[in-house]
C-alpha positions as CSV (number, residue, x, y, z in Angstrom):
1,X,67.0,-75.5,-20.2
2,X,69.8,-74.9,-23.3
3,X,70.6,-71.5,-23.4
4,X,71.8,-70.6,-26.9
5,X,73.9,-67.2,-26.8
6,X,74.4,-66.6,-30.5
7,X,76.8,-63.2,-30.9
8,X,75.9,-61.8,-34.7
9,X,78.4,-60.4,-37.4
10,X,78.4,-59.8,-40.7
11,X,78.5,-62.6,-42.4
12,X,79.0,-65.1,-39.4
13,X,77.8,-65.8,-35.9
14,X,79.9,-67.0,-33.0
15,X,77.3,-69.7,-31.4
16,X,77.8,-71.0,-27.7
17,X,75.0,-72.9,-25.3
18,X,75.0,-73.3,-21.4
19,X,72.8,-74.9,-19.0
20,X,72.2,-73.7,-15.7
21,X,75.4,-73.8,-13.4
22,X,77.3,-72.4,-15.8
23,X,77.5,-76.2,-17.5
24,X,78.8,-75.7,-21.0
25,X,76.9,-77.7,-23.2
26,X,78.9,-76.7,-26.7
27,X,82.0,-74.1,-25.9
28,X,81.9,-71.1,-28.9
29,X,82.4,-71.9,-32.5
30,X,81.6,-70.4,-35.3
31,X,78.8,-70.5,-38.0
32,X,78.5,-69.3,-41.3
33,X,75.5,-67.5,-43.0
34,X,74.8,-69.4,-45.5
35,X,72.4,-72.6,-45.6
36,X,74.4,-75.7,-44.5
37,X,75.9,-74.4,-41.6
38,X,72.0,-72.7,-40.7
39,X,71.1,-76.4,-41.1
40,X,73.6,-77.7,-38.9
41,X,73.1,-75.1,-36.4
42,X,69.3,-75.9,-36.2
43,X,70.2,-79.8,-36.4
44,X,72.2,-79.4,-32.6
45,X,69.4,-76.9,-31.5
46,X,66.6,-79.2,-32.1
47,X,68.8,-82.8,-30.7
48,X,69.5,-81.1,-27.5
49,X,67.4,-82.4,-24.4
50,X,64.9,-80.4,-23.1
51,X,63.6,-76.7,-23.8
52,X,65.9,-74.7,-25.7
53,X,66.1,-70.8,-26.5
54,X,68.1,-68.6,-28.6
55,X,69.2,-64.8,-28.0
56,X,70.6,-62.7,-30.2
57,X,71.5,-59.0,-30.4
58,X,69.7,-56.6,-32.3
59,X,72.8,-55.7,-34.7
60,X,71.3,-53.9,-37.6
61,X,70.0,-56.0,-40.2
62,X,72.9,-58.7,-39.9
63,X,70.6,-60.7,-37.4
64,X,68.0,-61.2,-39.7
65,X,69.2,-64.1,-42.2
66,X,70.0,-66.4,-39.0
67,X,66.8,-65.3,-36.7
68,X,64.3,-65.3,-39.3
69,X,65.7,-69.2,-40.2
70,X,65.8,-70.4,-36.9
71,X,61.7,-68.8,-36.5
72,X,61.3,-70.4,-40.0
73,X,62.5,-73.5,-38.6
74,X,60.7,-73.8,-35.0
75,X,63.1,-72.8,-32.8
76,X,62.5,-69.9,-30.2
77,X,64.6,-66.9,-30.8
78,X,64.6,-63.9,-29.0
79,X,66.3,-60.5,-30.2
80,X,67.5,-58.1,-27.4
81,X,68.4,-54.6,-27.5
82,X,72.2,-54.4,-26.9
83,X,72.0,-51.8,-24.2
84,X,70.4,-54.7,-22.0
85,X,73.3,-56.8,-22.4
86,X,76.2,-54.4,-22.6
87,X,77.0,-54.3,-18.9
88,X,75.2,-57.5,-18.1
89,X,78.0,-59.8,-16.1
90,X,80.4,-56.9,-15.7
91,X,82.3,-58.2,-12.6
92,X,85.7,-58.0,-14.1
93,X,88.1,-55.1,-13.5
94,X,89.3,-55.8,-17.1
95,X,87.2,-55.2,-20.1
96,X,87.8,-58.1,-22.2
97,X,85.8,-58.2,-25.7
98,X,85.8,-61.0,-27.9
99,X,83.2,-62.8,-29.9
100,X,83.6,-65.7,-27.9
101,X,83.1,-64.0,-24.7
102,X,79.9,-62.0,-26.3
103,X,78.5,-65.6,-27.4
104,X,79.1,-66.6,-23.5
105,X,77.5,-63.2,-22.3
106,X,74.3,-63.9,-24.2
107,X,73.9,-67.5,-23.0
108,X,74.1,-66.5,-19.7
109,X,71.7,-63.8,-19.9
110,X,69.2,-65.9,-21.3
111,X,69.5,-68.1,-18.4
112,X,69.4,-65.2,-16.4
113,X,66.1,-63.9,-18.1
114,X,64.4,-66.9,-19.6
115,X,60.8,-66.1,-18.7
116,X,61.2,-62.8,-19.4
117,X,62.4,-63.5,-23.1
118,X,60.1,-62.2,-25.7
119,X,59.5,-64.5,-28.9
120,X,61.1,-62.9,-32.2
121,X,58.8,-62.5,-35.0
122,X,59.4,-61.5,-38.8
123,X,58.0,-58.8,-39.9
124,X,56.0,-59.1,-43.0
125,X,58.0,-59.0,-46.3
126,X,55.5,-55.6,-47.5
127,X,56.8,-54.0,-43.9
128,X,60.1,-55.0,-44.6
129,X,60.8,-53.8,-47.8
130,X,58.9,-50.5,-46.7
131,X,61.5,-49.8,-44.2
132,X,64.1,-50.9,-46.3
133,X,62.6,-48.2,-49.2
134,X,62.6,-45.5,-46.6
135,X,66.0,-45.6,-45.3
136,X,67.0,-45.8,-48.7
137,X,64.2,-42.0,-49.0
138,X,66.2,-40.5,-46.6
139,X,69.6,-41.6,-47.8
140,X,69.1,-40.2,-51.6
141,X,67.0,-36.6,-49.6
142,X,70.7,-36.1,-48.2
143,X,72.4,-36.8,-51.2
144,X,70.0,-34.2,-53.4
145,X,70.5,-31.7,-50.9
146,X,74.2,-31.9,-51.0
147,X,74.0,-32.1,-54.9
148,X,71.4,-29.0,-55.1
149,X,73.8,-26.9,-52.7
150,X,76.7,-27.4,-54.9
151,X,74.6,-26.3,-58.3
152,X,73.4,-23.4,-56.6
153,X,77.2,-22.3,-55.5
154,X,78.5,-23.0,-58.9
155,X,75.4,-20.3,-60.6
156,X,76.5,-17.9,-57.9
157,X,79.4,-17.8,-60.2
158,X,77.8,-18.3,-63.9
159,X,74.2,-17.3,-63.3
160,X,73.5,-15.7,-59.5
161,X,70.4,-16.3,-58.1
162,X,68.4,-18.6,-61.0
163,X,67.6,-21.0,-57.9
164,X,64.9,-18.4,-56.6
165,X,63.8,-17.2,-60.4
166,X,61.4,-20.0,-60.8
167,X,58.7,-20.9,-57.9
168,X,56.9,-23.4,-59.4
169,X,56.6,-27.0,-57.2
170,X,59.1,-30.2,-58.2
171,X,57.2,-32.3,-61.3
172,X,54.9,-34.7,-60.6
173,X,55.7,-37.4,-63.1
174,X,59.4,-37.5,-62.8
175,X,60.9,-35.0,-59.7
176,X,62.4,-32.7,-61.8
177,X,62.3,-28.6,-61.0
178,X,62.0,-26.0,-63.1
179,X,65.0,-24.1,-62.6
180,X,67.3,-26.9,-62.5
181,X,65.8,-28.0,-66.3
182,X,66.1,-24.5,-67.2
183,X,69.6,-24.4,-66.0
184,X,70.2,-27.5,-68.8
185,X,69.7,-25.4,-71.7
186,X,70.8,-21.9,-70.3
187,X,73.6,-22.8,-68.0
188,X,74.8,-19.1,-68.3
189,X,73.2,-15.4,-67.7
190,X,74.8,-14.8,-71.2
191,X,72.9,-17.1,-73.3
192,X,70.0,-15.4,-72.2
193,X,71.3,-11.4,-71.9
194,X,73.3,-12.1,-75.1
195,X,70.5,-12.7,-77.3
196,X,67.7,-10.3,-78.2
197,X,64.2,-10.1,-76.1
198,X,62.5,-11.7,-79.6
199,X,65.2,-14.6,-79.5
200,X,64.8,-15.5,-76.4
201,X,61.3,-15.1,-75.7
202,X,61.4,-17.7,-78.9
203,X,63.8,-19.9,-77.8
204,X,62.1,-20.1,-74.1
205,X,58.6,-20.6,-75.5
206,X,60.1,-23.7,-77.3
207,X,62.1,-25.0,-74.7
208,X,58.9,-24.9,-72.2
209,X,57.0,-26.5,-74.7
210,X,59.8,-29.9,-75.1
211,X,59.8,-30.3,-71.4
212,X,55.9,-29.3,-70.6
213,X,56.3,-26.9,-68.7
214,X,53.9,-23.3,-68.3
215,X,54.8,-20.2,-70.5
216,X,54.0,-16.9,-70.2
217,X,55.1,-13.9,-72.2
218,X,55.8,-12.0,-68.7
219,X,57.9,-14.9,-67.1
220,X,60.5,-14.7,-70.2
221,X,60.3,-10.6,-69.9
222,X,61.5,-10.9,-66.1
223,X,63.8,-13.5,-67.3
224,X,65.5,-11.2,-69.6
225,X,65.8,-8.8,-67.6
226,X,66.8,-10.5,-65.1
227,X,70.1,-11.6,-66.7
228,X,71.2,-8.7,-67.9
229,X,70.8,-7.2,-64.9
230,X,73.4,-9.8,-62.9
231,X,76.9,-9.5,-63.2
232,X,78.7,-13.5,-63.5
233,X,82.2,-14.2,-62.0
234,X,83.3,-17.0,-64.6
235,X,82.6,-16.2,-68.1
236,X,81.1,-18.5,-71.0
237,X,82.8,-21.2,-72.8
238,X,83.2,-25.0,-73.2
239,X,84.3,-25.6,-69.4
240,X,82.2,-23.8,-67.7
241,X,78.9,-24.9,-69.5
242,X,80.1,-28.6,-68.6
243,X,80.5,-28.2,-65.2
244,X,76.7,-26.6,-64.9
245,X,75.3,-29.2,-67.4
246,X,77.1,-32.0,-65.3
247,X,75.8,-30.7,-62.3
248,X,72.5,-30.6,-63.7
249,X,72.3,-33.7,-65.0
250,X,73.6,-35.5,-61.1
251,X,71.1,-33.4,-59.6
252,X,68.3,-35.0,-62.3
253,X,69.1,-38.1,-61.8
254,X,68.9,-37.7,-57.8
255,X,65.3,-36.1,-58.4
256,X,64.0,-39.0,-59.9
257,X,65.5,-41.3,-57.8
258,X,63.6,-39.6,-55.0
259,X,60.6,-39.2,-56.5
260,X,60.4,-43.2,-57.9
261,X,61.1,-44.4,-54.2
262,X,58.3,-41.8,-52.7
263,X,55.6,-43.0,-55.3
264,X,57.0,-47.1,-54.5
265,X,56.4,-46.3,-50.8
266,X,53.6,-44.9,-51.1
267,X,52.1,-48.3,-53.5
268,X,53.7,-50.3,-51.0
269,X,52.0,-48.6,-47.9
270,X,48.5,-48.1,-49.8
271,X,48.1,-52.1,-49.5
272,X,48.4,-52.4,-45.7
273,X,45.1,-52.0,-43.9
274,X,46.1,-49.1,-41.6
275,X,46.8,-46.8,-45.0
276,X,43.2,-44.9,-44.9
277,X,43.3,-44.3,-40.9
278,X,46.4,-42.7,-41.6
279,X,46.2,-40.8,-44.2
280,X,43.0,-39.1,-42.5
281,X,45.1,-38.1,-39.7
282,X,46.3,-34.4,-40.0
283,X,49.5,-33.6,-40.6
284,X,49.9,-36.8,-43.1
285,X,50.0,-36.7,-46.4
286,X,52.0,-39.1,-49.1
287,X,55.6,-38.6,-47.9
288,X,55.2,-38.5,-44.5
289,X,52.3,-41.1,-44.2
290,X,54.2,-44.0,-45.7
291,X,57.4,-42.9,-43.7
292,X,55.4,-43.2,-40.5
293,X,54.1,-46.8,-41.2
294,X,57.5,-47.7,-42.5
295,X,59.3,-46.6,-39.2
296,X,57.0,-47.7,-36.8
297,X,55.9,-51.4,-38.3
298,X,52.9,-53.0,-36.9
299,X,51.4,-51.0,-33.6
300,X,50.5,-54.9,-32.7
301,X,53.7,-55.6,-31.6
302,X,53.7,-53.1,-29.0
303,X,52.4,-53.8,-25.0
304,X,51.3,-50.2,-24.9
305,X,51.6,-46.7,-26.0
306,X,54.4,-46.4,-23.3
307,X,56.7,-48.9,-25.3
308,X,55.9,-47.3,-28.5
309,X,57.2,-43.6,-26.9
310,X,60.6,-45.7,-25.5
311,X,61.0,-47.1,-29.5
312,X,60.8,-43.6,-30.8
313,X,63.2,-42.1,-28.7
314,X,60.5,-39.9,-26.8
315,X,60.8,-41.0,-23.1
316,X,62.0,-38.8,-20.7
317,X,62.3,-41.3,-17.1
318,X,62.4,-39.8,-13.9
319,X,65.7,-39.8,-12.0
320,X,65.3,-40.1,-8.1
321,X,67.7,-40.6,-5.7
322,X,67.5,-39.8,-1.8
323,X,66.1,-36.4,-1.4
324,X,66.8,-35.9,-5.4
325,X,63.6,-36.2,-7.4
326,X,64.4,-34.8,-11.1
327,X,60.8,-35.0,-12.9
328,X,61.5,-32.5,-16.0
329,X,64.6,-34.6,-18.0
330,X,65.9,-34.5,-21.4
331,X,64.3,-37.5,-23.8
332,X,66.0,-40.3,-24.0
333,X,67.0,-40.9,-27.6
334,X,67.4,-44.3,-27.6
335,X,65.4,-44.8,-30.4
336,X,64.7,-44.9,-34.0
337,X,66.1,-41.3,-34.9
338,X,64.2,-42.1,-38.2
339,X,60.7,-42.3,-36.6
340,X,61.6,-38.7,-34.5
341,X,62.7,-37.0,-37.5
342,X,58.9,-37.8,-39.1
343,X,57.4,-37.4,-35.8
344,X,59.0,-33.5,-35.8
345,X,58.2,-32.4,-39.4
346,X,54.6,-33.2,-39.1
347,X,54.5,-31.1,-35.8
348,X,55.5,-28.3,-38.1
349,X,52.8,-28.7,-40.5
350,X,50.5,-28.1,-37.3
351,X,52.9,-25.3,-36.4
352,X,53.0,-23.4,-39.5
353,X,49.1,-24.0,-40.3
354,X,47.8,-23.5,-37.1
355,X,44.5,-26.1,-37.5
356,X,42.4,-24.7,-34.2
357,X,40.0,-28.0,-34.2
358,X,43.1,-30.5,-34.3
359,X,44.0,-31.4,-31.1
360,X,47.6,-31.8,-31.0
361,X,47.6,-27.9,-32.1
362,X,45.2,-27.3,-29.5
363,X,47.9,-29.0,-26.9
364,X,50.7,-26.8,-28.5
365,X,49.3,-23.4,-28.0
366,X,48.6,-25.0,-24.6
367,X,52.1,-25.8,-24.2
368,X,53.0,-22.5,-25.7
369,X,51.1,-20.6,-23.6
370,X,52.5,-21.8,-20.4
371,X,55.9,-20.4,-21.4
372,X,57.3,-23.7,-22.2
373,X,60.6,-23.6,-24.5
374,X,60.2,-24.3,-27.9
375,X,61.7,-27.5,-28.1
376,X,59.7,-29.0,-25.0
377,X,56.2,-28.4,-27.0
378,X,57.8,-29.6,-30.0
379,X,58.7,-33.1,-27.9
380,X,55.3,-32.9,-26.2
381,X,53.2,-32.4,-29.6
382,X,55.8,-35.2,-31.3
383,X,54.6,-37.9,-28.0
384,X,51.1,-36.6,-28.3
385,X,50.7,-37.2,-31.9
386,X,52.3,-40.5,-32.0
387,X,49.9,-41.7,-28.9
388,X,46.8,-40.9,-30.7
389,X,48.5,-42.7,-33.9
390,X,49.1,-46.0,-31.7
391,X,45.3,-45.7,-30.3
392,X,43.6,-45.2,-34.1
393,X,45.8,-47.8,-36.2
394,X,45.5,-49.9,-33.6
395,X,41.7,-49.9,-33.8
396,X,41.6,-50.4,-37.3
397,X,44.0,-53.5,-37.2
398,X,42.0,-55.3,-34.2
399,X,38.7,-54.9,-36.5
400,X,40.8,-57.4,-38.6
């Protein structure tokens, strides 16, 4: 038995390998991520006598180049949460944290657990990348609502309340909204109230035309009124226009951003075989479908719908002790917040459309009915929904 405790950074990996009796077969040292010293590393692995397994932490996505070329390679690797090896061997008074020590802490645990160690496993480069394009979703959604609150607060100076003027639905093709194009060419209430109904019903019926967007004689009426009916803080010249157009043109550029990575995800997750059996469910459409599969991976991996619930966050476990039974706990958490965040927004697509037939509706007015807090059936209809999601994808991927 070689127990090889490998403790991952960025970069580098501090490597150390024990035998039972706390015999230390090669004392910490360091390796590089990069191919030779990979190659080395797997060279010792493979000479040493007898079984050997690796452990690693799960650290992000820094664990990946070394565990998927040891897998690649033959060797047994094994990547742990690092709550289960956080307090593992804590029988000093002093708390002593060093890479060296960490490398130590993992070979021993693997000793420690060596039957129980499960067998890491690459996910697939489509799954992968998925992910990868989601967090990446998420990422640019904060960044265009942080660039969409700061166009709206500089109108309320220049042009007051053009965010809620227009009301037709983000582009198709490239993102873009209407108001925030319109906003490009009139980034003032006096280029519109300065110029004649005529002029401008003119100069609108052109612009709308260039960047395909609706007219209608009544739309540039309301318009017109509208702006000479608002009073503006800032008034118009060169600086001001450059700030709005500026602001426009970040914002644009975030849109499409956005709207490029949803339409990727949503190639990318129309080739795995689960992409039908989801997109029936309820609830799913082409935003939150590929963002489901791209959070939860392959429902394969999974023992049963009990460890999918832990990986989402949505466990609540019982706390008893003596004559102290606490059934009715907060969730856990310890989770992928991603996959909860999905998980809650299409519970309010059930919510707000109230679809009687669907059962994960029909277990929130249950829920509802009972009195339970808002929250609670939120969390129930989240677990409930993501249990009947294990059960039909993974239906569909054992017909495989």
């Amino acid at each position: 038995m070689n127990a090889v405790g490998i403790d991952v950074s960025k970069g580098k990996s501090t490597v150390a390998v024990l035998r039972p009796f706390g015999e230390v077969v090669a004392s910490p040292f360091d390796v590089i991520h990069n191919d030779s010293d990979l190659k080395q590393l797997v060279d010792l692995i493979k000479a040493l006598p007898g079984e050997s397994k690796v452990v690693m932490e799960c650290t992000g996505t820094y664990f990946e180049p070394i565990a998927q070329f040891l897998h690649n390679n033959g060797i047994f690797v094994s990547v742990v949460n690092a709550l289960l090896v956080h307090d593992y061997g804590g029988n000093s008074l002093r708390k002593v944290k060093t890479d060296k020590k960490d490398a130590l802490k993992l070979a021993s645990y693997t000793l420690d657990r060596w039957t129980e160690l499960e067998e890491y496993v690459p996910a697939d480069e489509q799954r992968k990348t998925l992910k990868i394009l989601n967090r990446q979703y998420n990422q640019s959604n904060k960044i265009q609502t942080m660039m969409k609150n700061n166009l709206i607060s500089l109108t309320d100076s220049v042009f007051p309340g053009i965010n809620k003027l227009f009301t037709s639905p983000e582009r198709q093709s490239d993102g873009h909204e209407k108001w925030v194009d319109f906003l490009n060419a009139f980034p003032h209430k006096d280029c519109i109230a300065g110029l004649y109904l005529s002029v401008f019903k003119t100069k609108y019926k052109s612009w709308c035309k260039k960047n395909k967007y609706n007219y209608s004689d009544s739309k540039a009426e309301e318009i017109h009124t509208f702006a000479k009916s608002i009073i503006a803080v800032l008034p118009l010249n060169y600086s001001v226009k450059l700030l709005v157009t500026q602001a426009v043109m970040q914002l644009n550029t975030i849109l499409e951003t956005v709207s490029s990575i949803r339409k990727e995800m949503d190639r990318i997750a129309s080739s795995l075989p689960e992409y039908k059996t989801v997109m029936a469910m309820y609830g799913v459409g082409k935003v939150y479908g590929p963002q489901l599969m791209a959070e939860i991976g392959d429902t394969r991996r999974f023992r049963n719908r009990r460890a999918i619930t832990a990986f989402a966050g949505l466990d609540a476990p019982p706390y008893q002790s003596g004559q102290l039974d606490i059934t009715s706990r907060h969730i856990s958490k310890r989770g992928s917040a991603a996959l909860r965040k999905v998980l809650f927004q299409i519970t309010q697509v059930f919510i707000l459309n109230k679809p009687e037939n669907e059962p994960v509706y029909q277990f929130i007015d249950k829920k509802r009915s009972e009195g339970k807090h808002y929250y609670s059936y939120r969390i129930a209809a989240a677990n409930k929904f993501l249990r009947i999601y294990y059960a039909k994808v993974n239906q569909t991927l054992k017909l495989l």
